[in-house]
C-alpha positions in Angstrom: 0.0 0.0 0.0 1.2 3.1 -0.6 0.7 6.1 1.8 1.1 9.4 0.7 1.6 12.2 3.5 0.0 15.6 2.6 1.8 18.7 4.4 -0.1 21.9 4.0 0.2 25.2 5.8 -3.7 25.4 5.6 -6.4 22.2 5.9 -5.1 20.5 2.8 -7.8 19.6 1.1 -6.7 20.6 -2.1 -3.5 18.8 -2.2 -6.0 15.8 -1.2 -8.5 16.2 -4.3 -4.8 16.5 -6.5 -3.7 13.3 -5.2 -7.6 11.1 -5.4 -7.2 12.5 -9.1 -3.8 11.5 -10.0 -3.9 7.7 -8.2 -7.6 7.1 -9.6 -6.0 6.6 -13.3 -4.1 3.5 -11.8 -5.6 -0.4 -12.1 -8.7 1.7 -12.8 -8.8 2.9 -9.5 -8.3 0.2 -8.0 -4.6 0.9 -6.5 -4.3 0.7 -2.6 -3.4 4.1 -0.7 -4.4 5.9 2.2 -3.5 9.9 2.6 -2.6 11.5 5.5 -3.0 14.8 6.2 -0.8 17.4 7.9 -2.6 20.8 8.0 -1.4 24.2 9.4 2.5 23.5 9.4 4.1 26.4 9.5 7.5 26.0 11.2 10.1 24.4 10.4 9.8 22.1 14.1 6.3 21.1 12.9 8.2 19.5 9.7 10.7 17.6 11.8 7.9 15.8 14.2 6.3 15.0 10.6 9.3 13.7 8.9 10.3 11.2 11.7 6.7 9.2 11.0 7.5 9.2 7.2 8.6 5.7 5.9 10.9 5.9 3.0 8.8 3.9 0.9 6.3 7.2 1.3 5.5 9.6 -1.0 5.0 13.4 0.4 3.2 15.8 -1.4 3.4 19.3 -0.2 1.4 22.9 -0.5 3.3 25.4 1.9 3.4 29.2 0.4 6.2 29.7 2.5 9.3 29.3 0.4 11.9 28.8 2.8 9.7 26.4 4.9 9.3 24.3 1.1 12.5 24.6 0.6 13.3 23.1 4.2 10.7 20.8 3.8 12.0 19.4 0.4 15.7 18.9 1.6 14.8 17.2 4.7 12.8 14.5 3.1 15.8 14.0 0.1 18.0 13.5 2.6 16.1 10.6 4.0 15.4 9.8 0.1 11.7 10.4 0.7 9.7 11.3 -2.7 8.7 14.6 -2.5 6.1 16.7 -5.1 5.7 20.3 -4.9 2.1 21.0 -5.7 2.8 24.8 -5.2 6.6 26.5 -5.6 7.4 25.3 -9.5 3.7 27.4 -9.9 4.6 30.2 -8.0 8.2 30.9 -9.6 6.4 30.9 -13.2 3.6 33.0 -12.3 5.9 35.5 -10.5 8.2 35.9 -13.2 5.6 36.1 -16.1 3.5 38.6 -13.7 6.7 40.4 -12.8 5.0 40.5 -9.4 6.0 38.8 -6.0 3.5 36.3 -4.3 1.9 37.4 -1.1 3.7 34.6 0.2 0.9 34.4 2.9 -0.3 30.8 4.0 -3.7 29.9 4.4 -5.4 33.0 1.9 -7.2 30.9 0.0 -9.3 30.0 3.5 -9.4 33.9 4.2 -10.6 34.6 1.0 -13.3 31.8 1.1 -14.4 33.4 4.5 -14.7 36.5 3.6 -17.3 35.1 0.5 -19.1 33.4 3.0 -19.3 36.6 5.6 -20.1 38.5 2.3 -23.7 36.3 1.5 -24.3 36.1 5.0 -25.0 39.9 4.7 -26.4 39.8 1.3 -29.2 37.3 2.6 -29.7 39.2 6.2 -29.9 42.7 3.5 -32.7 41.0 1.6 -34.6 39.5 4.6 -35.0 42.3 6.6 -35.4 45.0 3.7 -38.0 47.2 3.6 -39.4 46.5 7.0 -40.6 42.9 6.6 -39.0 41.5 9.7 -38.1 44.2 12.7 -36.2 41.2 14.4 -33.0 41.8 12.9 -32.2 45.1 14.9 -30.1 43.4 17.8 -27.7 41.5 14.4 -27.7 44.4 12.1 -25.0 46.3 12.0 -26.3 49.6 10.0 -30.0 50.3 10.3 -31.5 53.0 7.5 -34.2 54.9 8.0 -36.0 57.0 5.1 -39.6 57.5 3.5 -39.9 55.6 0.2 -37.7 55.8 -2.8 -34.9 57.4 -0.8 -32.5 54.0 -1.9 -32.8 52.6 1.1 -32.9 49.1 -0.5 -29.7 49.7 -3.3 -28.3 51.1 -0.2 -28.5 47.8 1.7 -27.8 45.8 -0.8 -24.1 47.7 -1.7 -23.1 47.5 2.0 -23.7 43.9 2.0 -21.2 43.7 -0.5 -18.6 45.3 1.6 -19.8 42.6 4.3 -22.2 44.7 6.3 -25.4 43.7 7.7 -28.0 46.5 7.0 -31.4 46.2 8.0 -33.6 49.1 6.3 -36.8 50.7 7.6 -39.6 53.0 5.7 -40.8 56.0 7.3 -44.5 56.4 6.8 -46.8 58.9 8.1 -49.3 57.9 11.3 -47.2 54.6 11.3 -45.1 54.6 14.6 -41.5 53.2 14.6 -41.4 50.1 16.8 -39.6 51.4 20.3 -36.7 48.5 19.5 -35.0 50.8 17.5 -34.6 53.4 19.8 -32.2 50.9 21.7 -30.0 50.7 19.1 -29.6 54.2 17.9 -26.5 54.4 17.3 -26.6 51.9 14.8 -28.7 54.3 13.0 -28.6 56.8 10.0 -31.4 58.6 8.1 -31.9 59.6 4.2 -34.0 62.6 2.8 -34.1 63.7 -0.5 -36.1 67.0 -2.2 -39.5 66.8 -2.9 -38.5 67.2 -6.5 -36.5 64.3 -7.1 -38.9 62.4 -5.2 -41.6 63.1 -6.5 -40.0 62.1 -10.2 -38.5 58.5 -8.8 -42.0 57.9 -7.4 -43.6 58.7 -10.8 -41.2 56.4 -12.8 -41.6 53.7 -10.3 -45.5 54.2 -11.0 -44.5 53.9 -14.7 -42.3 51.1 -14.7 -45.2 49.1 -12.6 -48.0 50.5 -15.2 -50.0 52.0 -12.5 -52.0 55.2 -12.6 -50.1 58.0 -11.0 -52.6 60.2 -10.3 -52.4 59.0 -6.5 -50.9 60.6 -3.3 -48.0 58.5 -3.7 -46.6 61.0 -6.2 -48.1 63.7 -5.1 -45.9 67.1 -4.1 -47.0 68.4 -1.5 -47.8 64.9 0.5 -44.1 64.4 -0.4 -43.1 67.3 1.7 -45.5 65.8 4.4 -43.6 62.7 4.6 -40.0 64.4 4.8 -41.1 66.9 7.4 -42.5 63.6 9.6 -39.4 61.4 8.5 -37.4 64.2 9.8 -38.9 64.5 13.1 -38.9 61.4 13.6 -34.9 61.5 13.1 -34.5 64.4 15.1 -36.3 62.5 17.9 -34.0 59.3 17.2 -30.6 61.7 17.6 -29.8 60.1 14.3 -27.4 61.5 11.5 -29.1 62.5 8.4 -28.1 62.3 4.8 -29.6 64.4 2.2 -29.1 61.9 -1.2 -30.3 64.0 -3.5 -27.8 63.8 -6.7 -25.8 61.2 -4.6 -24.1 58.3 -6.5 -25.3 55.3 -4.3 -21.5 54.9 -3.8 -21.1 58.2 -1.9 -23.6 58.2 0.5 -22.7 54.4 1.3 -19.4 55.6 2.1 -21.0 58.7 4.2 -22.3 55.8 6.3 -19.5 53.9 6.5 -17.8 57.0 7.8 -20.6 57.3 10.9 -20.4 54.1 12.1 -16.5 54.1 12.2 -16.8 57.6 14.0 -19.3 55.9 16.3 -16.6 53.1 16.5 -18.7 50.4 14.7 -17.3 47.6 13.2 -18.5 48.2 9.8 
C-alpha cells in the first residue's frame, strides 16, 4: 500500500482532491493508498515531528506558500530519500516571473478569501430578509440600520453594504405609522436619508411607470411628499440620528458617508 503524506500550511484539502485525481488513473482505481494529512504546518519544528513518522517507501506531497519552509521541507525529506512533489513552488516561480509581481507569500489565503465570500452572502441574505421592514427582528444582528420615506434608496443602499460585508437592516418611514420602540435601543446603529421633494416626487412617478399603474395618486403627489419628509425628519431628530440628504448622490457616496458614521461611532463596519 502506498501512503502518501500531505503537508499543507492550511487544511489540505486541495493537495488531497490533486492526489484522489492522479492515483484514480491507476488499475482503474483500483490501487491501494491511504493519505494523510498534515494541516497548518508552519514551522520548520512542525516539519521535523512530521518527517520522523515518514517511511521511506512514502510519498510526500506538499502545498506550503512559505518558500523557505518548502525549501526546508524538500531537503529534509531527500536527505532521508523520501519522494517529494511540490504542488505549489514550481507554480509560483512561473507566475511570478511572467507577472513580474511577487506572491503574497501568505499561508492559508485561500481559507481567508473563502471566509470573507461566506461573511459577504451572509449579509447579502440578512440585506434582503429584513429590507424594507418585513422583519423588525433583525435590529439586535444588524450592523447599520437606514431609515427614510420611500424611494430614498434605502434598498440599493442595503444591498451595496452587503457587498462590503455589512449587515444592514432598512426601515420606511410612513406617516401615522409609529417606529417600533426596539429601535430606539440601538440608535447608534442608525442613520437617516431625505431627499427633495422634486426628485422624489419624479423616482415615485417612474416607479409608477415602470409598474404600469396610474399615478394620479398621493404616492406621487408634491405636497404629500413634503409631508412625509417633514415627519421622516422628526422622527430622526427625535432618534438623535445622523441625516443624509441623497439627493444627486451616487449610491457609492452616501454608502461611504455611512460607512464613515459608524467608524466615527466606533462600529465595526
Amino acid at each position: 500500500m502506498l501512503t502518501v503524506h500531505i503537508i499543507s500550511d492550511s487544511i489540505g484539502n486541495t493537495a488531497k482532491d490533486v492526489v484522489d485525481a492522479a492515483l484514480v488513473q491507476f488499475s482503474y482505481g483500483q490501487v491501494k493508498y491511504k493519505v494523510l494529512k498534515n494541516s497548518n504546518v508552519c514551522t520548520k519544528e512542525k516539519i521535523d515531528s512530521i518527517m520522523t513518522n515518514i517511511a521511506g517507501g512514502d510519498v510526500v506531497v506538499q502545498t506550503l506558500v512559505d518558500k523557505e519552509l518548502a525549501k526546508y521541507a524538500r531537503e529534509l525529506a531527500e536527505k532521508r530519500n523520501i519522494k517529494v512533489i511540490d504542488l505549489l513552488s514550481d507554480m509560483l516561480d512561473i507566475f511570478e516571473e511572467k507577472l513580474k509581481v511577487k506572491s503574497e507569500n501568505n499561508p492559508g489565503l485561500i481559507r481567508k478569501m473563502g471566509a470573507e465570500y461566506f461573511k459577504r452572502v451572509d449579509a447579502l441574505e440578512f440585506a434582503v430578509k429584513y429590507d424594507d421592514g418585513k422583519d423588525i427582528n433583525g435590529f439586535r444582528e444588524a450592523d447599520v440600520i437606514i431609515l427614510g420615506v420611500s424611494r430614498t434608496s434605502k434598498t440599493p443602499l442595503s444591498l451595496y453594504l452587503a457587498n462590503r460585508n455589512i449587515k444592514v437592516m432598512n426601515v420606511p418611514i410612513v406617516r401615522d405609522l409609529i417606529l417600533p420602540e426596539e429601535l430606539y435601543e440601538v440608535k447608534r446603529k442608525i442613520v437617516g436619508l431625505t431627499n427633495s421633494v422634486e426628485q422624489l416626487n419624479k423616482l415615485r412617478e417612474e416607479r409608477l411607470k415602470a409598474l404600469g399603474v396610474d399615478q394620479g395618486t398621493d404616492y406621487t403627489d408634491e405636497m404629500r411628499i413634503f409631508e412625509e419628509l417633514e415627519y421622516a425628519l422628526e422622527i430622526m431628530e427625535k432618534i438623535g440620528c445622523p441625516v443624509i440628504d441623497v439627493h444627486n448622490k451616487a449610491i457609492e457616496e452616501t454608502a461611504e458617508i455611512i460607512i464613515g458614521i459608524m467608524r466615527e461611532r466606533g462600529l465595526e463596519v
